[in-house]
N, C-alpha and C positions, 0 to 999 in steps of 0.2 A: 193161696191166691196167686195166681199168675201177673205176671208185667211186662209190656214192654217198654223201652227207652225209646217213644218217638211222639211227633208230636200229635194231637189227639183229635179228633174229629167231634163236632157241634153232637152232640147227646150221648157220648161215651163217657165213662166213668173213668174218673184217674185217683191217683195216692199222692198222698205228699211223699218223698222221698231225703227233702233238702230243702230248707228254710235259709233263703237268703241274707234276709234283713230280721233283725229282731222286732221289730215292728209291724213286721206282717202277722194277720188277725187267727190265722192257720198255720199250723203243727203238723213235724215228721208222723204218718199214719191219718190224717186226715183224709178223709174220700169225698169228694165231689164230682157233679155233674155238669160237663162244658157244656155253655150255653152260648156264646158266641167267639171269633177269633177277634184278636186286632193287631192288622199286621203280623209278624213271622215269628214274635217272640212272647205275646202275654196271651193270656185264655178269659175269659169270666165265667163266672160261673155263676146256676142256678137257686145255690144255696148264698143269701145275701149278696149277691155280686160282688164275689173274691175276686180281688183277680191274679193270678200266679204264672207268675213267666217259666219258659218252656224246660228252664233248665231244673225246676222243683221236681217235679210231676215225672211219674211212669203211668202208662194207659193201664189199665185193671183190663183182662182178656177174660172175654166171656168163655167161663167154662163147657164144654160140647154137652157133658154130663144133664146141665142145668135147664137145657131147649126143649 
């Protein structure tokens, strides 16, 4: 799986990379799907409305192979 480090656009797929807080609900290799922004630094997501700020998350890059 490919990644990059930036921040993610409303219906792109990211990974967890880095868990901030132990208290967040989501784990290194988690994958979801961004469903809106707030502000410049947290994401939510599709799957139960996680929300994970920018500094966890690398974008999952669609493979060309897979089109």
């Amino acid at each position: 799986m490919k990644t990059a480090k930036r921040q993610a656009e409303v219906g792109e797929k990211i990974v967890i990379v880095k868990k901030l807080y132990a208290f967040e609900p989501h784990k290194v290799g988690d994958i979801f799907t961004v469903q809106w922004r707030e502000d410049f630094e947290l994401i939510h997501t599709e799957e139960g409305g996680v929300i994970i700020f920018d500094e966890e998350y690398e974008v999952i890059l669609e493979d060309e192979n897979e089109q």
